[in-house]
N, C-alpha and C positions, 0 to 999 in steps of 0.2 A: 765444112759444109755451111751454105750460109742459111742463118735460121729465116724460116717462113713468114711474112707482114703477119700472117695471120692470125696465129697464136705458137705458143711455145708449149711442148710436152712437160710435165713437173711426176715430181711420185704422188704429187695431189689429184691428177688428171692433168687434161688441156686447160689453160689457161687463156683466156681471150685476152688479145693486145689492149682494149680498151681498159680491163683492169686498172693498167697504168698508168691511166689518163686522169686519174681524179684527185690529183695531190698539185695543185700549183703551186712552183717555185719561183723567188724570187731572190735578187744578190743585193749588198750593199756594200759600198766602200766607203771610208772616210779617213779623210791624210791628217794630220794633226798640224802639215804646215800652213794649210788653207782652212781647214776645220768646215769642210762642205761635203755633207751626207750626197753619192754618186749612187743613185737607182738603177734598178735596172728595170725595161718595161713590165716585165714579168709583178716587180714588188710595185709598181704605182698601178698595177689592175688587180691585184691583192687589196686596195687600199678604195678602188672605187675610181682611181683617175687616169689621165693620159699624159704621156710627158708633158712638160710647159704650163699643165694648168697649176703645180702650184711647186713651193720648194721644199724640197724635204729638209725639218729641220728637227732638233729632239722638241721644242715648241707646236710643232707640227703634228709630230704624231701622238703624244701623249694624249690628247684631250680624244684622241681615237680608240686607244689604250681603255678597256674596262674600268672602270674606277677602282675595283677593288684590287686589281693588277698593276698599278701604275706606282706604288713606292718600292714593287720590286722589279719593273725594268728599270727604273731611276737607278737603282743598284747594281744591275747586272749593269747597266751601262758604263757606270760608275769604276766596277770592278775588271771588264775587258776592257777598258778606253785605260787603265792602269798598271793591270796585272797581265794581260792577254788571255790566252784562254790554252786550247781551245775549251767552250761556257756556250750551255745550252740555258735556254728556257722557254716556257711552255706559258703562251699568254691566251687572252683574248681581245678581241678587238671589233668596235665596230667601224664598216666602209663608210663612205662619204655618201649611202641610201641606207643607214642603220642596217644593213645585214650581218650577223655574229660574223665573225670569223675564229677558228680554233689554230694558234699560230705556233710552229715550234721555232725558235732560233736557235742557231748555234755560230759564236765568234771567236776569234785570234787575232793574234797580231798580224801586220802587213809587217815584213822583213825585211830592211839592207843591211843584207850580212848578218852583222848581230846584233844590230839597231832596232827595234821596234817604228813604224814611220806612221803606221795609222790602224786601222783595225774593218777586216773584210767576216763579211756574215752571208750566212744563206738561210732562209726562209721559205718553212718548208708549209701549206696553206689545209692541215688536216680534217677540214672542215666536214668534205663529203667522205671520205674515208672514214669516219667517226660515225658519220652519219649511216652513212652502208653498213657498217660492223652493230650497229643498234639494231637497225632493221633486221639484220638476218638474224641477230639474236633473239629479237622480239617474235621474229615468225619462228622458228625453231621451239620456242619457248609457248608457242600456240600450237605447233603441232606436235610438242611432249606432251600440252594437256590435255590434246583432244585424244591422245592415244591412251595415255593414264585415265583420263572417264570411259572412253570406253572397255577396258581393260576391266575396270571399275562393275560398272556396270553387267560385265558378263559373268563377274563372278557372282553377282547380283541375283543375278538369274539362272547360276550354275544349284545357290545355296534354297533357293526359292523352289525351284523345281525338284530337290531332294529333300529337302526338310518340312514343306507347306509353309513360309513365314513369308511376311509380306516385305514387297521393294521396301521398305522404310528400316522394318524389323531387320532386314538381312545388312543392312548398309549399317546399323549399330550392332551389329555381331562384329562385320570386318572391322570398323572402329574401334570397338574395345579391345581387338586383338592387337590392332594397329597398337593403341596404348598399352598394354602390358606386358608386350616384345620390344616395345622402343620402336619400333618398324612403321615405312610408311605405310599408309591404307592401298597406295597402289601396289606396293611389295607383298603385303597381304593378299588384295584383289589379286595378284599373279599367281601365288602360291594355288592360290582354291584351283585357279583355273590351268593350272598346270596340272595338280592330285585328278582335276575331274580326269582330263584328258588322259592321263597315263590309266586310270581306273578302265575309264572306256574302252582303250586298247587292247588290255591286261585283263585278265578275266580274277587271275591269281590277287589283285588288289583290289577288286571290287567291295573290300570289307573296311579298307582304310580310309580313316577321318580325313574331313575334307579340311577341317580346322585343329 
């Protein structure tokens, strides 16, 4: 059955095609009889350029290469251009308009027979994938603590309306509890307001501590 442009079904949900779209790849070859780095358009629009504007050479792109990154692609270079691979690594780099890029490589040898002749790579451009995995973690991570304060808060107002102590006073009760069970104060905050509810329910536990 051929699958849909549209999206594909996963055990995660639907998955939209675009998902796919945010990782630019790019190829390189280089033969050891000519010793000339072969682009592919893909890795010269990773880098900021179009073919022809300039040549790819290890001269070339080191000075693009983050500084702090650049005695160990010297090495990796060093070490696939000798030993083969297949050798990944994980750089950074800025384009030819200073924007970061987050690069992974990975190389081998080119092969006759059992000859080693040159060494081919692909490059994979992790930049917005990195960046999308931030973001959803950053809102995820916003909408844990808007649930954890609120969660907070109701227990807040579960201990206020049974005991008479003020929002302040009730928030250093769950606190201290929090500290001498080791427990977070949202784990706390849950606790109260779970005992309230079942109490509420239950007529039979109307007697049990909320703390």
């Amino acid at each position: 059955m051929k699958p849909s442009s549209r999206h594909t079904d996963s055990a995660q949900g639907n998955v939209q095609h675009t998902d796919f779209l945010n990782c630019p790849t790019g190829f390189v070859e280089y033969y050891f009889a000519d010793g000339v780095f072969r682009w592919s358009d893909g890795l010269y629009r990773i880098y900021g350029y179009e073919r022809g504007e300039v040549v790819p050479t290890m001269e070339m792109v080191l000075p693009h290469v983050e500084p702090e990154d650049r005695p160990r692609v010297q090495a990796y270079w060093d070490h696939v251009s000798t030993q083969g691979g297949p050798s990944s690594i994980y750089l950074s780099i800025r384009d030819r308009k200073d924007h970061q890029h987050k690069l992974l490589y990975s190389a081998d040898y080119i092969m006759d027979g059992d000859t080693p002749i040159g060494v081919w790579g692909v490059v994979v451009d992790l930049t917005t994938s990195i960046h999308t995995d931030r973001h959803q973690l950053a809102t995820e991570a916003v909408a844990r603590s808007a649930l954890n304060r609120a969660v907070i808060e109701q227990a807040k107002g579960v201990l206020m309306g049974r005991t008479g102590v003020t929002a302040d006073q009730a928030y250093e009760l769950i606190n201290q509890l929090s500290q001498d069970t080791n427990r977070k104060v949202y784990a706390v905050a849950q606790d109260i307001v779970d005992r309230a509810t079942v109490r509420a329910g239950d007529p039979e536990n109307q007697g049990q501590p909320l703390l």
